[in-house]
N, C-alpha and C positions, 0 to 999 in steps of 0.2 A: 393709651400710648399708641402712636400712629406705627402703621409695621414699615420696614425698608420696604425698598423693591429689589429683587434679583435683580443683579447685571446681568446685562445684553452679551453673548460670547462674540468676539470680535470675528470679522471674517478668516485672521490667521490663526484664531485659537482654534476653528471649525474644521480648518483644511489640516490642522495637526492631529486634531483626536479621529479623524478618516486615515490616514496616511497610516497610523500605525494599527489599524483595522483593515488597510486593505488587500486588495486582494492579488496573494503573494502564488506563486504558478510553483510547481515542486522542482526538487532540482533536476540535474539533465539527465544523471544515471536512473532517475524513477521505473522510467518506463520500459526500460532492457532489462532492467532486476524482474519487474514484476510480469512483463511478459517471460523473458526468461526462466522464471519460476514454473509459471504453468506449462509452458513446452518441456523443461528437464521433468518434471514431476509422471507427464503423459509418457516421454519415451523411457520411465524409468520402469513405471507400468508395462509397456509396451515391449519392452528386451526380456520380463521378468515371464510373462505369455509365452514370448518367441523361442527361450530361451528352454522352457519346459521348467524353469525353477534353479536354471545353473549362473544364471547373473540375474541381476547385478551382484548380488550378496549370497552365495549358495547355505550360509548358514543361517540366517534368518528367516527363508521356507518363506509363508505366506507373508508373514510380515512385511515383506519387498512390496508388497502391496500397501500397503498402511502409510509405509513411506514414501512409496510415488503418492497417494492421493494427498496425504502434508503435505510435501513439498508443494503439489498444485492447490491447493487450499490457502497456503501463504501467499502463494501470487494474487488467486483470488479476493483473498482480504486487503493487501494491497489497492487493489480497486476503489475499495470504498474508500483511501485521502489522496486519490488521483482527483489533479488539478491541472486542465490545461492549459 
C-alpha cells in the first residue's frame, strides 16, 4: 500500500504557529517592581544596622535581617523572566 505524503504548511500556517511563540517583552510595571525590590530589601537592611535594632520592626530582633534579604532575593528572582 503506497503511504500519503505529509502536507506542505502554507506560508500563513508558519507566520501563525511563530506569532504565538514569539517573543513577548514583560509588562511596563516589571522593571520598578523588581528593581524596587532589591533597593527596599538593601535599605530595609540598611535602617535595621543604623538603627542598632530599633526599626524597621523592633520586635522581630535579627529577623529584620532575613526580611530585608527576601525582599532583595525576590527582586533578584525576578531577573531571571526579565525580558527587554
Amino acid at each position: 500500500m503506497p503511504e500519503s505524503k505529509p502536507r506542505k504548511k502554507t506560508a500563513a500556517a508558519e507566520k501563525t504557529a511563530s506569532v504565538s511563540q514569539a517573543y513577548k517583552p514583560n509588562a511596563v510595571w516589571f522593571k520598578p517592581v523588581m528593581f524596587g525590590l532589591m533597593i527596599l530589601g538593601l535599605l530595609w537592611i540598611i535602617t535595621f544596622y543604623i538603627s542598632e535594632g530599633a526599626l524597621p520592626v523592633r520586635d522581630w530582633g535579627s529577623w529584620n535581617i532575613v526580611a530585608g534579604f527576601g525582599i532583595a532575593i525576590a527582586g533578584f528572582l525576578m531577573t531571571t523572566r526579565w525580558r527587554s
